[in-house]
Residue, then its C-alpha position, 0 to 999 in steps of 0.5 A: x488903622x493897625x494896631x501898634x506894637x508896643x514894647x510893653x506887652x499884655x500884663x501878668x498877674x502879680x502880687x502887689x504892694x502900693x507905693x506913691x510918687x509924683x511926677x510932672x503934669x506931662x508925664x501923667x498924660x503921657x502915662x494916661x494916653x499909654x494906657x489908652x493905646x495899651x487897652x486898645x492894642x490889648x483889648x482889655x482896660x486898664x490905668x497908667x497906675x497899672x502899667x508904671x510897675x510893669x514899665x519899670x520893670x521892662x525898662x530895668x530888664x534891659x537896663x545893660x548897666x542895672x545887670x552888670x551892677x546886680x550880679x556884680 
């Protein structure tokens, strides 16, 4: 079995701040399965709670219309 690319490549190291928010049910499981398939691409263990900063990152990068609005 290949291991599949994800858009979500292995994480830097950052600086963090704790921020809380509620999300339904499926989600959270999609999350927890993401992490799952991230660790097993990356080989190295890590939480939904990890990834949700560095997916919304990657989603407000490409994001055409956030750049447009940010360098106004």
């Amino acid at each position: 079995m290949s291991t599949p690319k994800l858009r979500l490549g292995p994480l830097p190291k950052t600086e963090n701040l704790k921020l809380t928010f509620t999300c339904p049910a499926s989600l959270k499981a999609d999350l927890e399965r993401y992490a799952a398939v991230h660790a097993q691409a990356y080989g190295e263990e890590v939480d939904a709670v990890t990834l949700i900063p560095h997916m919304l990152e990657t989603f407000m990068a490409r994001d055409r219309a956030f750049k447009r609005a940010s360098t106004g």
